[in-house]
C-alpha positions as CSV (number, residue, x, y, z in Angstrom):
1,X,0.0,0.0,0.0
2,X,0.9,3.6,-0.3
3,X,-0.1,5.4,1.9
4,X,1.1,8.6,3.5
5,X,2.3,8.4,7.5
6,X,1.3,10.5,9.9
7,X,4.3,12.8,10.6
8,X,4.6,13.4,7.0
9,X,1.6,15.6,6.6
10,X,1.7,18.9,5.1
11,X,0.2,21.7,7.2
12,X,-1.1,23.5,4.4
13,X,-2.6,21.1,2.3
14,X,-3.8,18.1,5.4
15,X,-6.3,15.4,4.2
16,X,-9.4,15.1,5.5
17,X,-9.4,13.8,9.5
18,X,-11.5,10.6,8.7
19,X,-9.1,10.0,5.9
20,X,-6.3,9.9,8.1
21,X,-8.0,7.7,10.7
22,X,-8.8,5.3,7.4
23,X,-5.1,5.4,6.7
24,X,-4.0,4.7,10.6
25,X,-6.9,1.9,10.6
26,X,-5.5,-0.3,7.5
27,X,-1.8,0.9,8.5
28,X,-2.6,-1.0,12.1
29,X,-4.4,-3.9,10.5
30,X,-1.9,-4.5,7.7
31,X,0.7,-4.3,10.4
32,X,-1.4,-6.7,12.7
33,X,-2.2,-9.5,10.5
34,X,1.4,-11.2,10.1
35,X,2.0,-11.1,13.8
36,X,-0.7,-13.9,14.0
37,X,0.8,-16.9,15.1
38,X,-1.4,-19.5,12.6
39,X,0.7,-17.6,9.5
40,X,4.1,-18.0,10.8
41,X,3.0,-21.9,12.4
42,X,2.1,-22.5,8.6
43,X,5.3,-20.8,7.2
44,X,7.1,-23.8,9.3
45,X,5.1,-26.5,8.2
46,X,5.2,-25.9,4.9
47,X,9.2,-25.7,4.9
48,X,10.5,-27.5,2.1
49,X,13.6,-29.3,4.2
50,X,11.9,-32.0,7.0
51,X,15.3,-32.1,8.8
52,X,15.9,-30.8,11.9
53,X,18.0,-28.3,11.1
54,X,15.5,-26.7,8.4
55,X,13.0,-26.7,11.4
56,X,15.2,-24.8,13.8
57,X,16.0,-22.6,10.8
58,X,12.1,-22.0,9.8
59,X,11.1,-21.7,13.0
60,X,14.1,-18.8,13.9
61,X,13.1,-17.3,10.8
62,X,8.9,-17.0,11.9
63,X,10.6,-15.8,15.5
64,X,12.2,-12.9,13.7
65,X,9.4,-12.3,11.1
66,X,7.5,-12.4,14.3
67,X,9.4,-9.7,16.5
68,X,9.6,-7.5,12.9
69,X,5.7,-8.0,12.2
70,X,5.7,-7.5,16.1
71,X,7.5,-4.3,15.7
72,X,5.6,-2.9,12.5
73,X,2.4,-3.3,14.3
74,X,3.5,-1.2,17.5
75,X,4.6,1.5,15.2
76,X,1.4,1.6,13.3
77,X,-0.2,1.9,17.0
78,X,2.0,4.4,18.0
79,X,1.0,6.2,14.9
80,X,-2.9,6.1,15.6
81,X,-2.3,7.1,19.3
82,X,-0.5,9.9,18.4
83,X,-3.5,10.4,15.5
84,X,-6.6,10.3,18.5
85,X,-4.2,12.3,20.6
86,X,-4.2,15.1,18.0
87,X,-8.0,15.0,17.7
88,X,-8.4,15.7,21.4
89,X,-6.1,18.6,21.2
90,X,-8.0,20.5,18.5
91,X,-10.8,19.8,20.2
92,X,-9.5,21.5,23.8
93,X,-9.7,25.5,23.4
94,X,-6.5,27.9,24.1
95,X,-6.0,28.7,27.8
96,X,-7.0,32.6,26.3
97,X,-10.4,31.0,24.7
98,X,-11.0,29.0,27.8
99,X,-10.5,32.6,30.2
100,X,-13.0,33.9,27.2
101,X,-15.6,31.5,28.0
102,X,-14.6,32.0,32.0
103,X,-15.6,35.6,31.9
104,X,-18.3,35.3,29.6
105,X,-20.1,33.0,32.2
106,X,-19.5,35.5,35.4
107,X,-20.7,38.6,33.5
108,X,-23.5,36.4,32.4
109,X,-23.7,35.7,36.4
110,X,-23.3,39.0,37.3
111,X,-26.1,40.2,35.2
112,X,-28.5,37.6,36.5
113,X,-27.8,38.5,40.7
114,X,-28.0,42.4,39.6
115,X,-31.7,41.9,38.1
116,X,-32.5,39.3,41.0
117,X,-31.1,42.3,43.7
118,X,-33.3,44.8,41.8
119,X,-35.9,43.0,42.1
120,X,-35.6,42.4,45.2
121,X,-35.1,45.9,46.0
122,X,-38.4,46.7,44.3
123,X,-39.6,44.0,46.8
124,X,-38.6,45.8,49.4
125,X,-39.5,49.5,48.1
126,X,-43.0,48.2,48.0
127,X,-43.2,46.4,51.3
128,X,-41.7,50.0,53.1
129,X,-44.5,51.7,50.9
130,X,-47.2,49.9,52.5
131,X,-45.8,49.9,55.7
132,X,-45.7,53.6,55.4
133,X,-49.4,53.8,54.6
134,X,-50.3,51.7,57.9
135,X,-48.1,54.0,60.0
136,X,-49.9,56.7,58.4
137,X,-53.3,55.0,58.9
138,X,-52.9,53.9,62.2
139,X,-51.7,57.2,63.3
140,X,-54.6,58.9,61.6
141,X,-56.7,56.9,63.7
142,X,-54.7,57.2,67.0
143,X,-55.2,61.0,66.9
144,X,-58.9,60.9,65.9
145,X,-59.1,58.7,69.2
């Protein structure tokens, strides 16, 4: 296959994200499927030399092809770690955009406990109001007593 790693991406010209994750995705399974052990058990089997020796050989050869397979396979993980570890950062805003948001929710705060004290302040205009006019009632009737 062809395909493009990771690290290798131009910043101006980037593929699609879904494309990438495609790429890591078949990079990580084409680097998976040698390092099953049924592949390299048949490699031995089918050796062409029944000695001993041939089987020692074979079977050192499918350890290596193993470790290398192995090898290719972490690497391609690495690659799509690194890959789902870039998504995450885009998707976490700047220390500046998160202060943004920070102060955009406390004015929006502040605005809400300013109308809820004037309101309550109208509460309480009102409340002195009527009290005023039973003072004045009651002492409208206290002197006519």
């Amino acid at each position: 296959m062809a395909e493009r790693p990771l690290d290798q991406q131009h910043p101006q010209s980037p593929s699609p994200p879904k494309e990438d994750m495609i790429a890591c995705v078949m990079e990580l399974e084409a680097a998976l499927l040698p390092c099953l052990p049924a592949r390299e058990l048949q490699a031995i089997d089918r050796s062409p030399h029944p000695s001993h020796q041939s089987g020692v050989d074979s079977l050192l050869i499918a350890l290596v092809d193993g470790e290398r397979h192995a090898r290719d396979f972490m690497d391609a993980a690495k690659k799509l770690q690194l890959y789902f570890i870039g998504l995450q950062r885009e998707d976490q805003p700047t220390y500046a955009e998160s202060l943004q948001k920070e102060i955009a929710m406390m004015e929006e705060e502040f605005k809400t406990k300013t109308e809820l004290i004037k309101k309550q302040e109208r509460l309480i205009q009102g409340w002195q109001k009527e009290l005023k006019d039973h003072l004045e009632k009651h002492n409208t009737e206290l002197e006519r007593v």
